[in-house]
DOTORLUM-430813 format. One record per residue (C-alpha): chain; x, y, z. Coordinates in nm, 2 decimals. Each point is the difference from the previous one (the first is absolute). Layout:
% residues N
+-------+--------+--------+--------+
| kette |      u |      v |      w |
+-------+--------+--------+--------+
|     A |      X |      Y |      Z |
...
+-------+--------+--------+--------+
//
This chain:
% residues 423
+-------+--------+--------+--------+
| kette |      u |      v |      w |
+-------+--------+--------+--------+
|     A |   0.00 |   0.00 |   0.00 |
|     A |   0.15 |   0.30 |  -0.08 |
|     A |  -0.07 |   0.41 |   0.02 |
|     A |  -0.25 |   0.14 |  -0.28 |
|     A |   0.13 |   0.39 |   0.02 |
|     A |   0.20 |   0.08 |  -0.31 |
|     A |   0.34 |   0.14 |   0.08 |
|     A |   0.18 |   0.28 |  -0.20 |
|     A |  -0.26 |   0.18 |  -0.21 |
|     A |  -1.60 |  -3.76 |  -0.50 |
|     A |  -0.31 |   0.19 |  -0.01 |
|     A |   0.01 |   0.37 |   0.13 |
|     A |  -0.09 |  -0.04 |   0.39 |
|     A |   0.30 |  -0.26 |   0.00 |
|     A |   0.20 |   0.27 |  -0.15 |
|     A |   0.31 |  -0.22 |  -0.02 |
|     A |   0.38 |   0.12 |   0.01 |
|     A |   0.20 |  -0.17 |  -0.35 |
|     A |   0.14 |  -0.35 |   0.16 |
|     A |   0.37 |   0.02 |   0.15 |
|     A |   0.24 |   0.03 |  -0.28 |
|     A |  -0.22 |   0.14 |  -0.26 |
|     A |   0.16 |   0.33 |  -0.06 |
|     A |   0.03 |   0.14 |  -0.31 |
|     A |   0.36 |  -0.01 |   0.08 |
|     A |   0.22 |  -0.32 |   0.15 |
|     A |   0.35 |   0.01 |   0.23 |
|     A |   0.05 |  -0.07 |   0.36 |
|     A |  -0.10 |   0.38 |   0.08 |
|     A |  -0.34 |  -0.13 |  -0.08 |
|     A |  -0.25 |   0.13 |   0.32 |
|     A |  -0.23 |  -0.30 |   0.11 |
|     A |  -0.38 |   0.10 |   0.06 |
|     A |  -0.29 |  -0.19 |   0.13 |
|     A |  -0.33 |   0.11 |   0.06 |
|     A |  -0.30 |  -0.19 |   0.12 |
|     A |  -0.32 |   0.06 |   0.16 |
|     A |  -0.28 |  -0.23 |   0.15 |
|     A |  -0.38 |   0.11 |  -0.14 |
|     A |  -0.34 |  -0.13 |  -0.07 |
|     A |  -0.02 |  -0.41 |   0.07 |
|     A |   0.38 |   0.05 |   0.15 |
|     A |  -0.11 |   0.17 |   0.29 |
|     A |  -0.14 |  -0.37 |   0.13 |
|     A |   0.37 |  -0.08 |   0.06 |
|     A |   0.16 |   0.13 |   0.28 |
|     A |  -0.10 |   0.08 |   0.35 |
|     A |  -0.32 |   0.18 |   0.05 |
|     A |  -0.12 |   0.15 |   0.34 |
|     A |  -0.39 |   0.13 |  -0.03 |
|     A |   0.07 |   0.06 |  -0.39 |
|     A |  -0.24 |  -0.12 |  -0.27 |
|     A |   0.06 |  -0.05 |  -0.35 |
|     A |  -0.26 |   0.15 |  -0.25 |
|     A |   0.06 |   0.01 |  -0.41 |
|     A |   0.13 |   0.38 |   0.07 |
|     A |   0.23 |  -0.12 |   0.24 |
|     A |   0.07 |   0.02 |   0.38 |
|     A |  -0.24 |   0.14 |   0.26 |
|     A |  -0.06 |  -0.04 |   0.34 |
|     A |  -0.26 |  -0.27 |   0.09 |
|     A |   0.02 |  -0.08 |   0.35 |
|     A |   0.25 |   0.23 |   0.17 |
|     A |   0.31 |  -0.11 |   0.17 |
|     A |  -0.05 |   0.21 |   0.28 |
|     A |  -0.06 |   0.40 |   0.08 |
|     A |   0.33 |   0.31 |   0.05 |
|     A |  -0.06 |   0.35 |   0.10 |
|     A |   0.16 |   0.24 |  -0.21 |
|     A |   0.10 |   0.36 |   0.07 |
|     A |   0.11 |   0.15 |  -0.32 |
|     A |   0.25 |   0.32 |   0.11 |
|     A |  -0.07 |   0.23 |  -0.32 |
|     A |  -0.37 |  -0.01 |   0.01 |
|     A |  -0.03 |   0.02 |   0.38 |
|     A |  -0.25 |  -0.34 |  -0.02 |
|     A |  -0.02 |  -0.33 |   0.20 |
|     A |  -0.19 |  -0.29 |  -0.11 |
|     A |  -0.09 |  -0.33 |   0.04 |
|     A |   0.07 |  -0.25 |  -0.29 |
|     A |  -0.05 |  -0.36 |  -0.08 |
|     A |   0.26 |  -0.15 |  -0.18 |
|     A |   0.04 |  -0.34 |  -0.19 |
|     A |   0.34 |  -0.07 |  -0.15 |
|     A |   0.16 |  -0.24 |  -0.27 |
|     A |   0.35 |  -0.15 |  -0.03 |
|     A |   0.13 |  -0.13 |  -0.33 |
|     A |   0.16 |  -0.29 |  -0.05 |
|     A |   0.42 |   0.08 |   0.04 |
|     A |   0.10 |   0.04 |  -0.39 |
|     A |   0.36 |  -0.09 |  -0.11 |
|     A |   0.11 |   0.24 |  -0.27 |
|     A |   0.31 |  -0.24 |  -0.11 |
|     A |   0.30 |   0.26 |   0.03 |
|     A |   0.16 |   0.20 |   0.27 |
|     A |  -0.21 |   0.36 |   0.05 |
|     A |   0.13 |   0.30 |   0.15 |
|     A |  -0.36 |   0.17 |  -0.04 |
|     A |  -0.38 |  -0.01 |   0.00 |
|     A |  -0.28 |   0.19 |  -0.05 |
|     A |  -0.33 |  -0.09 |   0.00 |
|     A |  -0.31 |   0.06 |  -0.19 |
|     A |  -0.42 |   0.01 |   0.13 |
|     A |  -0.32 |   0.04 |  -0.22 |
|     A |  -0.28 |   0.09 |   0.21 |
|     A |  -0.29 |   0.17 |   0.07 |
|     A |  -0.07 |   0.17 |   0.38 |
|     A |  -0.36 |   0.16 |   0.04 |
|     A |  -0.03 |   0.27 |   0.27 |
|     A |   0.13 |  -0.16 |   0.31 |
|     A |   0.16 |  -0.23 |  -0.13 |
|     A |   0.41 |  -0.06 |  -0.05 |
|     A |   0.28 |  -0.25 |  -0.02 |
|     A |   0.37 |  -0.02 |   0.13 |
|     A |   0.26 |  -0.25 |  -0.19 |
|     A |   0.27 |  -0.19 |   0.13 |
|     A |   0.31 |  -0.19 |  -0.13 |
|     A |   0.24 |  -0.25 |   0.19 |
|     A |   0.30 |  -0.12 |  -0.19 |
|     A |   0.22 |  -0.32 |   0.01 |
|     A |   0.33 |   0.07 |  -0.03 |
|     A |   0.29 |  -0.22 |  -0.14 |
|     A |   0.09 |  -0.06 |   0.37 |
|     A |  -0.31 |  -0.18 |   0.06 |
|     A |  -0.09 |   0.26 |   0.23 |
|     A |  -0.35 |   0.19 |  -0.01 |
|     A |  -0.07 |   0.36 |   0.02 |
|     A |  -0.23 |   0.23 |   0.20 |
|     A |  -0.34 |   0.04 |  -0.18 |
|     A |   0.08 |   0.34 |  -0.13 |
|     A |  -0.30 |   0.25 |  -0.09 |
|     A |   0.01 |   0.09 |  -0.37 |
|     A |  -0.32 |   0.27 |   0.00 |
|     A |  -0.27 |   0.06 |   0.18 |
|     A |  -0.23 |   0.08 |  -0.25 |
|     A |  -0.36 |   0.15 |  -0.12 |
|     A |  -0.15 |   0.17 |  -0.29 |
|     A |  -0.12 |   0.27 |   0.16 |
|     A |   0.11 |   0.20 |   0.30 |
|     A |  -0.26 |   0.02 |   0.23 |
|     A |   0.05 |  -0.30 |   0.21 |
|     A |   0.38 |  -0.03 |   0.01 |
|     A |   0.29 |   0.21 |  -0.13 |
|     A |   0.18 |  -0.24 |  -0.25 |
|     A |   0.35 |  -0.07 |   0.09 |
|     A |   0.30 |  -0.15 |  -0.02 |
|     A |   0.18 |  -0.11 |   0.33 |
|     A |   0.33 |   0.13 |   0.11 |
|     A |   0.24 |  -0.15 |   0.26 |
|     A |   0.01 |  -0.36 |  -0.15 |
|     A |   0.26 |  -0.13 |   0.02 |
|     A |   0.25 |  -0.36 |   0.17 |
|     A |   0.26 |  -0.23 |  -0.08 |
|     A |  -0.13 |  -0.09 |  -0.37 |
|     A |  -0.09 |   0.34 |  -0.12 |
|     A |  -0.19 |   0.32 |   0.00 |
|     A |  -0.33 |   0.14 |  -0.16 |
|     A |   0.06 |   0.28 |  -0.20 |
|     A |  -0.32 |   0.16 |  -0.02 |
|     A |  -0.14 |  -0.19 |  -0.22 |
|     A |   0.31 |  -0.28 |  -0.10 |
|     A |   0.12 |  -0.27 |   0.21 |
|     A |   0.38 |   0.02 |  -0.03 |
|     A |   0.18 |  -0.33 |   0.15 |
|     A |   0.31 |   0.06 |   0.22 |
|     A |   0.38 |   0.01 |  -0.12 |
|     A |   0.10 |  -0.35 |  -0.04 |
|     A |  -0.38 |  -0.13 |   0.00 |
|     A |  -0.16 |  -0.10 |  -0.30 |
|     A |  -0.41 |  -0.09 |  -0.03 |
|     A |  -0.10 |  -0.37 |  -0.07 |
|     A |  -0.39 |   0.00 |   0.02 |
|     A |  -0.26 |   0.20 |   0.20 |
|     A |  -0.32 |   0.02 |   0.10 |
|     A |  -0.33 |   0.27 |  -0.05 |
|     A |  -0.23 |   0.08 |   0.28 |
|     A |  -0.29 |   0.26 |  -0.08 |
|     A |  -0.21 |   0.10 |   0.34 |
|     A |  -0.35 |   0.12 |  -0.13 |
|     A |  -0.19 |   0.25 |   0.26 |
|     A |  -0.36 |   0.14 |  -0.02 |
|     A |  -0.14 |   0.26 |   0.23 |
|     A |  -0.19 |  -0.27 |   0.30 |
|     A |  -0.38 |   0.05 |  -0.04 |
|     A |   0.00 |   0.03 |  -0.39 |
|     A |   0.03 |  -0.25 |  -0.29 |
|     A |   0.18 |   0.16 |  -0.23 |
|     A |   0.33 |  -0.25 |  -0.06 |
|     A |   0.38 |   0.13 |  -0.20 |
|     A |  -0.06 |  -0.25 |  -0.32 |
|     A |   0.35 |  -0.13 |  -0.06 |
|     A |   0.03 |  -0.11 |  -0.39 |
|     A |   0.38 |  -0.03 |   0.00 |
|     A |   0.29 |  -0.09 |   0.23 |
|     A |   0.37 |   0.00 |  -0.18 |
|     A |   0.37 |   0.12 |   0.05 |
|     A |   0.30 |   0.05 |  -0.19 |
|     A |   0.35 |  -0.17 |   0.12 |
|     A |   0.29 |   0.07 |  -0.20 |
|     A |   0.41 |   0.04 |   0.00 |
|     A |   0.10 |   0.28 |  -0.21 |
|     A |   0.40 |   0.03 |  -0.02 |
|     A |   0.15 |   0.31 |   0.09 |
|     A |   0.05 |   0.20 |  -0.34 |
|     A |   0.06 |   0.35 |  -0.14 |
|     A |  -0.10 |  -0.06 |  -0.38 |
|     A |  -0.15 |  -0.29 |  -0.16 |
|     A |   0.06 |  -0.13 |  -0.35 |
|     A |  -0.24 |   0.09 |  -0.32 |
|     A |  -0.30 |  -0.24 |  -0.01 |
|     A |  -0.13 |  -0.08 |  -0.35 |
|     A |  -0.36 |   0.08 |  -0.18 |
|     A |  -0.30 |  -0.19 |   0.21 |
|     A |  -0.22 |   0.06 |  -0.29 |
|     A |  -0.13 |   0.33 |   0.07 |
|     A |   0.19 |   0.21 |  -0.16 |
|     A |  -0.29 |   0.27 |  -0.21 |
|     A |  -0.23 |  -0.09 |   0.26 |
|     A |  -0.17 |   0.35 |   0.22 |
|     A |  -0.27 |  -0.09 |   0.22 |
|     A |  -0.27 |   0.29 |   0.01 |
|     A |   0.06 |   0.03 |   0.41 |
|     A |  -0.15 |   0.35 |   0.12 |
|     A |   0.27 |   0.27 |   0.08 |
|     A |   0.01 |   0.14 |   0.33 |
|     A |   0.24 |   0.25 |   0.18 |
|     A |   0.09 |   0.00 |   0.32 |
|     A |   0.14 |   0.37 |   0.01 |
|     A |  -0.33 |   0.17 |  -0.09 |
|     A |  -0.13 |  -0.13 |   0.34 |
|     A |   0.32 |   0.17 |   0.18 |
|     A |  -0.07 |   0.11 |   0.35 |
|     A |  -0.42 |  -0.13 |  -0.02 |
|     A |  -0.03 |  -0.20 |   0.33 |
|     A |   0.36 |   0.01 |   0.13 |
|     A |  -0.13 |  -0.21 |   0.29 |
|     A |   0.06 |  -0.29 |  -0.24 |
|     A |   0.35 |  -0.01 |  -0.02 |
|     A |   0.06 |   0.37 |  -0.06 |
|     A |  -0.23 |   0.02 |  -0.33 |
|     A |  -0.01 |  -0.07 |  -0.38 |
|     A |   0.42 |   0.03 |   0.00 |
|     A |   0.02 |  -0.31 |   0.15 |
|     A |  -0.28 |  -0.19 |  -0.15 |
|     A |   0.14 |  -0.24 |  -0.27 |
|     A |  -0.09 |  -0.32 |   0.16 |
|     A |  -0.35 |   0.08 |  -0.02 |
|     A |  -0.01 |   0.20 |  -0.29 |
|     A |   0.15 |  -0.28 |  -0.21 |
|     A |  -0.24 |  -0.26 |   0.19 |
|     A |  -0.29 |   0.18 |  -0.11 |
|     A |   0.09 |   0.05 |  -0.33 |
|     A |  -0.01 |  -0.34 |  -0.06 |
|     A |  -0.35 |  -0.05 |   0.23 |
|     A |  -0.14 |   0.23 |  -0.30 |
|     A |   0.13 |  -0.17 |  -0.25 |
|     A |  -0.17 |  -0.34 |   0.09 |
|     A |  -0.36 |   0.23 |   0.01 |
|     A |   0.02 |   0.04 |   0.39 |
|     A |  -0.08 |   0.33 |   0.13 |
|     A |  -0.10 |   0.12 |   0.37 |
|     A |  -0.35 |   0.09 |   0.04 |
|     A |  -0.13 |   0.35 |   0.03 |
|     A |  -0.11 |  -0.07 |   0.35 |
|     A |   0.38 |  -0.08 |   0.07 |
|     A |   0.17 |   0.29 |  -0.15 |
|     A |  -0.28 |   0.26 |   0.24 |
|     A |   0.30 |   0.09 |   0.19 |
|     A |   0.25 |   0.13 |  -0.29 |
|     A |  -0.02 |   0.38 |  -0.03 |
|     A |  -0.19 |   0.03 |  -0.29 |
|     A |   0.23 |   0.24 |  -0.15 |
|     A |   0.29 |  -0.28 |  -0.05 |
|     A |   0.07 |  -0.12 |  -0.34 |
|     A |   0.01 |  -0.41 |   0.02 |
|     A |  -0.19 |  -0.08 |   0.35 |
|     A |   0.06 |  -0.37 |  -0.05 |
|     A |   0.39 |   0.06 |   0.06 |
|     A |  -0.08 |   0.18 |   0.32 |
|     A |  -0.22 |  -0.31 |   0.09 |
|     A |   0.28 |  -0.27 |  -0.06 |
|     A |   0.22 |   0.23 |   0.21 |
|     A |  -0.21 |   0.05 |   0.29 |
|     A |  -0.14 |  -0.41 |  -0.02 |
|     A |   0.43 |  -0.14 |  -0.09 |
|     A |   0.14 |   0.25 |   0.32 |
|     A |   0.18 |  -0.24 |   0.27 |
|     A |  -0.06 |   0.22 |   0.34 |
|     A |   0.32 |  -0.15 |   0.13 |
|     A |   0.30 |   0.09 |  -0.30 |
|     A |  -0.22 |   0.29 |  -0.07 |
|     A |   0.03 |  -0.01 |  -0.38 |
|     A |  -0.24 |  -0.15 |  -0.25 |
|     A |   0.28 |  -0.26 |  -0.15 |
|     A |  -0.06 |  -0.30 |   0.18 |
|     A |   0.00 |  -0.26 |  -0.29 |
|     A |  -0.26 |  -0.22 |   0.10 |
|     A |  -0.25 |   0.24 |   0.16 |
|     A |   0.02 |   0.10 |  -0.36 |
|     A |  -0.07 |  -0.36 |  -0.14 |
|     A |  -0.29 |  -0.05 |   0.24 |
|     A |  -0.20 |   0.37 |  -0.02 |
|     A |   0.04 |  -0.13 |  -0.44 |
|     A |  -0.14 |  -0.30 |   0.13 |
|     A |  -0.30 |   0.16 |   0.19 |
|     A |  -0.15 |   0.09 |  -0.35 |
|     A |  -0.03 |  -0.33 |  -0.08 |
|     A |   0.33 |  -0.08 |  -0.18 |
|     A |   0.27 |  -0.25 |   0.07 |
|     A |   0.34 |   0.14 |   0.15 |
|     A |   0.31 |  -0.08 |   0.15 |
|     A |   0.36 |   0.15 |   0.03 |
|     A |   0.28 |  -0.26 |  -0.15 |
|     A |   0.31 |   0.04 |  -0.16 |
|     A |   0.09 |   0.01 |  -0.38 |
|     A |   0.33 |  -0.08 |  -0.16 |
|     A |   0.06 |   0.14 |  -0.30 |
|     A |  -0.20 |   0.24 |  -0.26 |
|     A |  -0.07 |  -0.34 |  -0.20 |
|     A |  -0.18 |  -0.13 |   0.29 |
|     A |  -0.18 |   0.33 |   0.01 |
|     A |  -0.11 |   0.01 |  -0.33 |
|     A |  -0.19 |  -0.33 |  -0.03 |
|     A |  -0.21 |   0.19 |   0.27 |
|     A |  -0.05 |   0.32 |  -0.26 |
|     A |  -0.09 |  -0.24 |  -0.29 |
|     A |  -0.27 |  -0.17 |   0.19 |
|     A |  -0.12 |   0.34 |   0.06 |
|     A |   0.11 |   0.07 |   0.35 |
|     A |   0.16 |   0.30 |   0.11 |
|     A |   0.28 |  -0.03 |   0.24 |
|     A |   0.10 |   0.29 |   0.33 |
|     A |   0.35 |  -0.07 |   0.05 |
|     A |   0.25 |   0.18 |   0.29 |
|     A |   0.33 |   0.13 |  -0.07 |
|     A |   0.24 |   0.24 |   0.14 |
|     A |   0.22 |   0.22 |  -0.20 |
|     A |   0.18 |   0.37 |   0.00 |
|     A |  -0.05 |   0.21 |  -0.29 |
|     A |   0.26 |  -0.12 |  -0.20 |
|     A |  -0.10 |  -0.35 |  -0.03 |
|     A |  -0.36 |   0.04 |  -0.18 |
|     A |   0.05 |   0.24 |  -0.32 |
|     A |  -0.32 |   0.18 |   0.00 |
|     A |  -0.13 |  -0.05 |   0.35 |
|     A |   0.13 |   0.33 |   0.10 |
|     A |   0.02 |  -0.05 |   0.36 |
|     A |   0.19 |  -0.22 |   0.24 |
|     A |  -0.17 |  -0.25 |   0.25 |
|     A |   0.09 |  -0.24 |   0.30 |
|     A |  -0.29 |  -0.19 |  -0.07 |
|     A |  -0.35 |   0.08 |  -0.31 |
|     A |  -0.30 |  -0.24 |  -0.15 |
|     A |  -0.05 |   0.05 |  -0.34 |
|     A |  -0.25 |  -0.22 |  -0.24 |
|     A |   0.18 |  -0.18 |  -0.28 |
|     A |  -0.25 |   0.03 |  -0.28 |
|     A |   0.16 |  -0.12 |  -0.29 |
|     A |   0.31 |   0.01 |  -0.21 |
|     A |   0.12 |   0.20 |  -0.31 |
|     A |   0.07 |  -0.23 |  -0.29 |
|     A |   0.35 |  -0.01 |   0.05 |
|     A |  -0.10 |  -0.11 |   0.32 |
|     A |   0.12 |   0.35 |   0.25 |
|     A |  -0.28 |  -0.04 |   0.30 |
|     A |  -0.31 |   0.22 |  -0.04 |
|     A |  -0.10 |   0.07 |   0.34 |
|     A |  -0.29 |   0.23 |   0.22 |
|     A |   0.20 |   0.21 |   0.23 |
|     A |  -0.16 |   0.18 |   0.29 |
|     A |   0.30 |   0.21 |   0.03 |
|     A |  -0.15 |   0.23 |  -0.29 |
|     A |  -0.11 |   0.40 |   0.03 |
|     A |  -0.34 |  -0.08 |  -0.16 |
|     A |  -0.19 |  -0.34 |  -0.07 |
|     A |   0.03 |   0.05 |  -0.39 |
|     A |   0.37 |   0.00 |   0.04 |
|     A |   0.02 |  -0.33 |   0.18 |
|     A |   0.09 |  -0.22 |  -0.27 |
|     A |   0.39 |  -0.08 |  -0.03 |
|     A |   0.22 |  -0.18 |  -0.21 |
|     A |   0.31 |  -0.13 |   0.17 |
|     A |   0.33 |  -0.18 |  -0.12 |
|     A |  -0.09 |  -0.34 |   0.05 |
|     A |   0.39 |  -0.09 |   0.14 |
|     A |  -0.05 |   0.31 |   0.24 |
|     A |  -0.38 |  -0.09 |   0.12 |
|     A |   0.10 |  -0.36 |   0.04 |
|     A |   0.30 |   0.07 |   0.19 |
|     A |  -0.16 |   0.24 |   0.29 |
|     A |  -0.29 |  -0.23 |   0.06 |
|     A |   0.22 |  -0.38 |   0.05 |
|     A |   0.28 |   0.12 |   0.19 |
|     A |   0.01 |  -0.03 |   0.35 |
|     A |   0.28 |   0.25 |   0.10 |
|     A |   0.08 |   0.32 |  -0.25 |
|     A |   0.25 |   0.33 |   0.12 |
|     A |  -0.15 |   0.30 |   0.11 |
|     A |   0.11 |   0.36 |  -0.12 |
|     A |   0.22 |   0.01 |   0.31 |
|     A |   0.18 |  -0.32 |  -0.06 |
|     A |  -0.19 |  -0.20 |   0.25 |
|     A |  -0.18 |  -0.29 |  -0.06 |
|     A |  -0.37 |  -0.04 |   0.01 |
|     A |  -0.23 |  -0.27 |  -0.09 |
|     A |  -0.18 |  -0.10 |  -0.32 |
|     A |  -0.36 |  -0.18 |  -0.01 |
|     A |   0.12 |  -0.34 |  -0.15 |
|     A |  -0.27 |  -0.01 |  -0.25 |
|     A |  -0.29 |   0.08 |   0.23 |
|     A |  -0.37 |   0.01 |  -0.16 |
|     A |  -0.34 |   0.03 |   0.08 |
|     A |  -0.21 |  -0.23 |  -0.24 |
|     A |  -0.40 |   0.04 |  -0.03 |
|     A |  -0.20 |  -0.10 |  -0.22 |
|     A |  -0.37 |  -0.14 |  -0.02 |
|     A |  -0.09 |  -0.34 |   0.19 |
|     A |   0.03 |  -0.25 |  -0.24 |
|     A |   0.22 |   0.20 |  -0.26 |
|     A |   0.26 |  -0.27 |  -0.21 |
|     A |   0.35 |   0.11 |   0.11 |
|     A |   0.33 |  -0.16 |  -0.02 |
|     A |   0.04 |  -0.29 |   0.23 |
+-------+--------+--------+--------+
//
């Protein structure tokens, strides 16, 4: 997870990563990538505690038990049932240094969900059941958040990433969603999907070319929003527009599928403001604990509240990225970079979303980018070596010499339920 404030100016609910070893490129710097989630009839594997499975996915049926919970930033205490649901432990077949994980779900008023990870290391050892979100569509009930202070032996959570330990690597681990509804109502949080992505990405400042997935003339007509024409509208949302390329790029891509919020939702949005749905995916992405609006699967899951699939994973390679684009499907990609690095972009960053759209016929990367003065002048061309570069590398120089940290090929990938994608 990384900082969205520019610096210096397999059917779709599946949603599979490419197999290990399917880059568009081969060589031992190859990164491994596994993603997998548990939905529909998989949810009766497991362990469940008051959870019932319906064809839309997980609800509570009996609960587990009742918690009283005082939420801080809305000055509330309430009583909750709760059921929860434990996956089965899931053995990604390599060595991880990382996961993040992915939820589809819907959470009526008074209604939320918290989910947990717990890792198996390659010491045979277990680790804490670390909180990965606690998490709501709305933010009446609870302030979504991430959980800061996690943190023993085998690793840390990084606001949103698990990050095994120097000298530990990741062998398997195990998902545990806790589903809560206000005590005295029947309104249930319907999970639909349950996933995460493990993967070992070697240390790297550039990455080699990758060569043409099949996409190259293809432009997806994905609408063009800006970020910087929303600068300083509801800067209690991580400062205001400036910062707002997570969920300007996420809702781009919402709109493109036909998914827009309701009148009704967008009440609150100064009227005045040009492009109220991007001030609605702020305000419904924001994690009340990092304070920014960046946290990559808060961003996966409010996609998801509209009725789409969605899940963060890695990519690892354009090739890889294009089969994506030729089936139609756009793809938000992270990447860091200073100025220099990105011919066109203009502005320096330690960490921007953009939508990858299409690609020229000579196959340079035609992408969305918030980072634009106006929304008509969001489209971008970018040197496919350069793009391609910025977004796999995991470590890259900073303008003062020092080293920072690159994405590794980080996307958010949503799509209809049901829509064919590479498996």
């Amino acid at each position: 997870m990384v900082s969205a404030v520019p610096v210096g100016a397999a059917p779709a609910d599946s949603l599979g990563s490419p197999p290990t070893g399917a880059s568009g490129r081969t060589g031992p710097d190859d990164a491994k990538v596994d993603y997998h989630q548990w939905r529909s009839a998989e949810f009766l594997a497991g362990s469940a505690e008051g959870t019932a499975w319906t064809p839309g996915g997980l609800t509570i049926g009996h609960p587990a038990g009742t918690i009283t919970h005082t939420e801080p930033g809305l000055g509330t205490t309430r009583a909750y049932d709760y059921a929860r649901w434990t996956s089965p432990r899931h053995t990604q077949g390599f060595d991880a240094s990382q996961l993040i994980a992915s939820w589809n779900a819907e959470t009526p008023a008074g209604a939320w969900l918290q989910v947990e990870m717990r890792g198996r290391t390659d010491k045979g050892a277990d680790t804490a059941w670390y909180v990965m979100g606690r998490w709501a569509s709305g933010d009446g009930d609870i302030q979504r958040t991430s959980v800061a202070g996690q943190s023993d032996a085998t690793g840390e959570i990084d606001v949103d990433t698990f990050q095994a330990a120097q000298g530990v690597a990741l062998r398997a681990y195990e998902l545990r969603v806790t589903l809560y509804r206000a005590q005295g109502t029947t309104a249930s949080p319907t999970l639909s999907a349950l996933g995460a992505m493990t993967s070992a990405v070697p240390d790297r400042f550039t990455v080699p070319p990758s060569r043409s997935g099949g996409a190259w003339g293809v432009e997806l007509p994905v609408p063009r929003y800006s970020q910087d024409v929303h600068a300083g509208q509801y800067p209690q949302y991580d400062g205001g527009g400036e910062a707002w390329c997570s969920p300007t790029s996420t809702e781009m891509v919402v709109e493109y599928w036909g998914r827009t919020p309701t009148a009704a939702q967008l009440s609150w949005v100064d009227p005045s403001y040009a492009d109220p749905s991007v001030d609605q995916a702020a305000r419904n992405t924001y994690d009340y604990s990092y304070q920014g609006a960046g946290n990559w699967p808060f961003n996966a899951a409010y996609a998801a509240s509209y009725g789409l699939a969605a899940h963060i994973t890695r990519l690892r390679s354009l090739t890889e990225l294009e089969h994506y684009v030729r089936l139609g499907v756009p793809v938000v990609t992270s990447q860091s970079f200073r100025a220099d690095e990105l011919d066109g972009a203009g502005y320096g960053t330690s960490g921007h979303l953009m939508v990858v759209v299409g690609f020229t016929p000579t196959g340079d990367v035609i992408a969305n980018d918030p980072a634009s003065a106006t929304d008509a002048q969001v489209r971008h061309v970018y040197k496919r070596t350069q793009f391609e570069n910025i977004w796999l590398r995991t470590k890259r120089y900073r303008a003062d010499g020092s080293v920072g940290d690159g994405s590794g090929g980080v996307v958010y990938l949503i799509a209809p339920r049901g829509y064919p994608l590479p498996s």
